[in-house]
C-alpha positions as CSV (number, residue, x, y, z in Angstrom):
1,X,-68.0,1.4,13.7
2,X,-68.8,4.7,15.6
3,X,-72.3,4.3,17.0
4,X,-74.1,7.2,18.3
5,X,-77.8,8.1,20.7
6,X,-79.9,10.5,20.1
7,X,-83.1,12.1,21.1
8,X,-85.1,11.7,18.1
9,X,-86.6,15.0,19.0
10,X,-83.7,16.5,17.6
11,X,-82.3,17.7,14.6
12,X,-81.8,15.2,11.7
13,X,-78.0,15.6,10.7
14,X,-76.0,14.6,8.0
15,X,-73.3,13.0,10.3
16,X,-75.9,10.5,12.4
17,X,-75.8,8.2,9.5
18,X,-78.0,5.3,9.5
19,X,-80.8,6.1,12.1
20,X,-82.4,3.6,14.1
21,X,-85.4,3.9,16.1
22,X,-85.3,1.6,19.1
23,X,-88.4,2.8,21.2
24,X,-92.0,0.2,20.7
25,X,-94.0,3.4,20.3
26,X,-93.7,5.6,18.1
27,X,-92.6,9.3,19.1
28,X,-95.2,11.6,19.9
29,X,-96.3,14.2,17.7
30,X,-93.8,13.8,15.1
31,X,-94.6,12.5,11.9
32,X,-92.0,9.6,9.6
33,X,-90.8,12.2,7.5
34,X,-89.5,14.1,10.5
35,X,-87.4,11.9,11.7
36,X,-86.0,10.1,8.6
37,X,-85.5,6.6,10.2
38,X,-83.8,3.9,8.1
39,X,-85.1,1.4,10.6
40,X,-87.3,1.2,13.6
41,X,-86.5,-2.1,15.8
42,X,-89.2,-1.8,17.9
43,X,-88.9,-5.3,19.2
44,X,-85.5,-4.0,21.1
45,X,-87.1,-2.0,23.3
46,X,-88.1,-2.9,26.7
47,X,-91.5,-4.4,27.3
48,X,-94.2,-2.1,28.7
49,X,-94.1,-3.7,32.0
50,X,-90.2,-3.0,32.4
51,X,-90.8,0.9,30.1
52,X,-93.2,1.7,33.0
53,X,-91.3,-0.2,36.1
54,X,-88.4,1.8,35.2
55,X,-90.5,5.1,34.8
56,X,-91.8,4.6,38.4
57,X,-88.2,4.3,39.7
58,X,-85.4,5.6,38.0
59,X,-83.0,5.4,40.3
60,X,-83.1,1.3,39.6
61,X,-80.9,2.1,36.7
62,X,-78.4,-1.0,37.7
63,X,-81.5,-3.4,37.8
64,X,-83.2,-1.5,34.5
65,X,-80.3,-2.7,32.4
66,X,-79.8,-5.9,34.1
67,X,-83.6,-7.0,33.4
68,X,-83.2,-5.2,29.4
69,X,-80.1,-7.5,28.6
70,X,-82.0,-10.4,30.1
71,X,-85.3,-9.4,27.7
72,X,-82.8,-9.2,24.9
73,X,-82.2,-12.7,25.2
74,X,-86.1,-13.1,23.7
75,X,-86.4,-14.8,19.7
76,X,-88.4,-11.5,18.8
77,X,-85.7,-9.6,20.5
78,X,-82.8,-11.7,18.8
79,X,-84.3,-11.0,15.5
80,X,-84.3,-7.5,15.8
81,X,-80.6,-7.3,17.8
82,X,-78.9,-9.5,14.6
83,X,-80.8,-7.0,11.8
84,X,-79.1,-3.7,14.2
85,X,-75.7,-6.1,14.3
86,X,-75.8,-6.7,10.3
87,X,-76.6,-2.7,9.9
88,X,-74.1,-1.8,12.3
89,X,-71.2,-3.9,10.4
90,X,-72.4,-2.3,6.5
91,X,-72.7,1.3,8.1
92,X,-69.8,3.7,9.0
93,X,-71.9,5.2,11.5
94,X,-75.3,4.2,13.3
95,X,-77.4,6.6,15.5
96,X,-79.9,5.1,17.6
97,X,-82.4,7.3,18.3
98,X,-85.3,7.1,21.4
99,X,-87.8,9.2,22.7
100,X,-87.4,9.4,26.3
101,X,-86.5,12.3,28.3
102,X,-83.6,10.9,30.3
103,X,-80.6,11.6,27.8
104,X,-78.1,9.6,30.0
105,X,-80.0,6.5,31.1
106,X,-82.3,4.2,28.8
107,X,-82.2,1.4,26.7
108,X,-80.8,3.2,23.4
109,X,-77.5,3.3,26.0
110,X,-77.7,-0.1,26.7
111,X,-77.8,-0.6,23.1
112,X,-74.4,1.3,22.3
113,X,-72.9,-0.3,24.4
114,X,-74.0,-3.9,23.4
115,X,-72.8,-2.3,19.9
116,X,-69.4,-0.9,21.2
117,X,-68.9,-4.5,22.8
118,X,-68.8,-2.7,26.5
119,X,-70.9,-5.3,27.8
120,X,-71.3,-8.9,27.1
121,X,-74.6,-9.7,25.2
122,X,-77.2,-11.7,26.5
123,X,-76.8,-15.0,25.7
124,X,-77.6,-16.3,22.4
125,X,-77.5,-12.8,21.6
126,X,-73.9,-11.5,20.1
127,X,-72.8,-11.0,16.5
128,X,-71.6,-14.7,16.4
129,X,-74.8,-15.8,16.5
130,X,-76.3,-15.4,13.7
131,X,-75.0,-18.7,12.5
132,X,-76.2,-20.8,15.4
133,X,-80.0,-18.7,14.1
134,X,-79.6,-19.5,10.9
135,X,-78.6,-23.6,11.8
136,X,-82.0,-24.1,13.8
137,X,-84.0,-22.3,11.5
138,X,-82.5,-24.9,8.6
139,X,-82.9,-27.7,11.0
140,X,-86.6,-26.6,11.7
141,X,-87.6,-26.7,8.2
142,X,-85.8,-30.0,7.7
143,X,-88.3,-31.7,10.3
């Protein structure tokens, strides 16, 4: 499954197929209809403290990503990383879209490349585990 990033600032397009906004805030300035989301994760992005750590000192790229994949591993994270895994599978193409100004390095890359199976998802975290979800959710409502 191709999966693409893009600025949501730009153009809607036929080709980006289902769109995925993966920022917590919403963009500025730009209204839902104008960037025709199908889903908006926000739970995927980094926490503030890390969005503004990061900010402060981009050149920590190495350490951004390393921190990201280790706040992926959170149960509201999880929740959100199985839903973009299940959409990724159904779609023939995904576009995850973001709002910051640094088109090469951010989380939607991190993302992709969780998606494209470049990097080893955080534990608990993979398209596997879903199951192992949906077993201690049945065995919490069993107690």
């Amino acid at each position: 499954m191709p999966v693409a990033v893009k600025r949501v600032y730009e153009a809607v397009s036929r080709s980006d197929g289902a769109r995925v906004l993966v920022d917590r805030l919403w963009p500025r300035g730009l209204r839902k209809s104008q960037i025709d989301v199908q889903e908006w994760l926000r739970d995927l992005a980094p926490s503030n403290e890390l969005r503004k750590w990061y900010h402060a000192q981009p050149e920590q790229w190495l350490m951004f990503r390393k921190r990201y994949l280790k706040e992926l591993a959170r149960p509201e994270a999880e929740r959100d990383l199985q839903k973009l895994y299940t959409l990724a599978r159904k779609r023939k193409r995904v576009t995850l879209v973001y709002a910051s100004k640094n088109e090469k390095r951010n989380n939607a890359i991190v993302l992709k490349d969780l998606l494209d199976g470049m990097r080893k998802p955080p534990t608990g975290t993979g398209p596997g585990a879903l199951r192992t979800m949906r077993t201690r959710e049945a065995a919490v409502r069993r107690r």
